[in-house]
C-alpha positions, 0 to 999 in steps of 0.5 A: 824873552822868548817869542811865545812869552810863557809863565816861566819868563816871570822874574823872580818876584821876592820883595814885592807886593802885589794887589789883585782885585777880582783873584777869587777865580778865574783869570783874577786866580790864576794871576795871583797865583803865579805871583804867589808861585815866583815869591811876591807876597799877593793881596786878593782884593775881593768882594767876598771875603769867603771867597778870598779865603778858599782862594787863600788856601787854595794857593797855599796848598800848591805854594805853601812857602806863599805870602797871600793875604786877603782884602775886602773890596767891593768896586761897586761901593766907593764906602767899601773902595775907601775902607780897602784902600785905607787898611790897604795904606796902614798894612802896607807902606809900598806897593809895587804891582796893582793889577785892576782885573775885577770886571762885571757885567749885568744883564739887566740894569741896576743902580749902586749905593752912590747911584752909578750904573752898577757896570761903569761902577764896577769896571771903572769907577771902582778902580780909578777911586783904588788906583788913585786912593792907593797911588801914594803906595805905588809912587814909594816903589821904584818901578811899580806898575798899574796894569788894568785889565780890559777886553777886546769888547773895548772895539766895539765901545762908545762912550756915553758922555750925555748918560754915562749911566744909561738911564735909557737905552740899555742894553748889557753889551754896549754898558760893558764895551763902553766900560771896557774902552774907558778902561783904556781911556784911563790908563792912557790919561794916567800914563800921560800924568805919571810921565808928566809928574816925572815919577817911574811909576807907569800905567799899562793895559791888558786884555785875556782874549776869550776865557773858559771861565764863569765870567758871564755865564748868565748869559745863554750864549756864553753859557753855551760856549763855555760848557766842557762838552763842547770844548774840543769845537770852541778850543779855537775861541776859548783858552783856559784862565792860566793861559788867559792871564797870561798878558796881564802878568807881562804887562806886569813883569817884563822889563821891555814894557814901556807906560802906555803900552797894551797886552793881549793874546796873538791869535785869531781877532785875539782871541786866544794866543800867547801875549804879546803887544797889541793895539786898541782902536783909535777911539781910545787915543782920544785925548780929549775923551782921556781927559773929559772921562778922567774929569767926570770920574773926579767928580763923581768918586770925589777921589783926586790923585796926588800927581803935580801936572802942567798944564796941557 
């Protein structure tokens, strides 16, 4: 590997399959399509289906050859988590890569289906109940890997054991940092099960810096950082989404990547940059708020994983 890990360390990629959820633009784009470009055959898990499709094509017209198909899935909905994860289990009888980069953020508060907070729902509610629904899939692949996108945001994250929720006190920023750390929170505790379960299957995390994307554009400060006209002044706080997705794909492919491992850009406060492994706060290292998030998350998916663990 080159010291500045670009697209064109990705190996060779035939014969895989690879699940990305939130592909439809963005970073989530952009990562599904340099797997449709080096031959795995790419499920863009989306909401919006409509959304999937133009997307579909879109990857199809710089890669014709590509295998792309489409997934309806809305994290925010566990009936629609599980109806994914079923089609998911009867089209496919391995998969080798699931990369958990959907990610929302809500300005005002608002309340899902199953009655989560629509942020923690989204972030990782959703995705512990696909990762675990379709684990079986990943456990058949030798070598597979989960890679769940997080945020240097999680740096500023608390969680909120006593109202993970915020049925008081919300504010947008602080639902999204506590999301965000419990990404991490996650893919270490499940790290910690799969090794535990002596399966080659690993968990790693990864984080795009700053994107010059729509993510958050309801918010008038991004709005502004993220307008074309000032991106020769903000070239040092915002990367373009190729560039951003760039520490999800080598959490992803690199051969060197260990479980537990986390990817983000290695510039300025990681913001920008090439990726390469970097660390998060001590607060995710928390065993115990590992297991007490997976615990709370077991409880209300009403989704387990079908891992043998000792017992700590």
């Amino acid at each position: 590997m080159t010291s500045r890990w670009t697209e064109q360390a990705v190996p060779d990629q035939s014969g895989r399959t690879v699940v990305v959820t939130g592909a439809s633009s963005g970073v989530g784009y952009e990562t599904a399509r340099v797997f449709a470009r080096h031959h795995a055959e790419v499920v863009l898990a989306c909401r919006d289906l409509r959304k999937a499709d133009r997307t579909r094509e879109r990857i199809l017209a710089e890669t014709p050859a590509a295998a792309v198909r489409t997934l309806e899935l809305d994290l925010a909905s566990q009936a629609s988590v599980r109806r994914a994860a079923d089609r998911l289990r009867q089209d496919r009888s391995r998969v080798d890569l699931l990369i958990n980069n959907a990610g929302a953020m809500f300005r005002h508060r608002s309340v899902t289906e199953d009655g989560f907070e629509r942020t923690l729902a989204t972030n990782h509610l959703g995705a512990f109940a696909f990762t675990g629904l379709i684990l079986d899939r990943l456990l058949d692949a030798p070598g597979s890997r989960v890679v769940t996108v997080s945020s240097v945001g999680h740096k500023r994250g608390r969680m909120n054991f006593d109202d993970p929720h915020f049925t008081t006190g919300y504010r947008f920023n602080h639902v999204y940092f506590q999301s965000k750390l419990a990404n991490l929170l996650f893919t270490y505790e499940l790290q910690r099960r799969l090794a535990a379960a002596g399966t080659s299957t690993i968990a790693v995390a990864a984080h795009p810096g700053n994107a010059r994307t729509a993510f958050g554009s309801d918010q008038p400060l991004i709005r502004v950082a993220t307008d074309p006209r000032w991106r020769l002044f903000t070239s040092w706080l915002l990367q373009d989404p190729a560039t951003a997705a760039l520490p999800s794909v080598r959490a992803a492919v690199d051969p060197a990547v260990t479980g537990g491992q986390y990817y983000g850009p290695d510039g300025r406060n990681e913001w920008t940059g090439h990726p390469v492994q970097v660390e998060s706060i001590p607060a995710s290292h928390d065993a115990d708020a590992q297991r007490r998030l997976w615990e709370l998350s077991e409880r209300l998916t009403g989704v387990e994983y079908p891992l043998t663990v000792p017992a700590p």
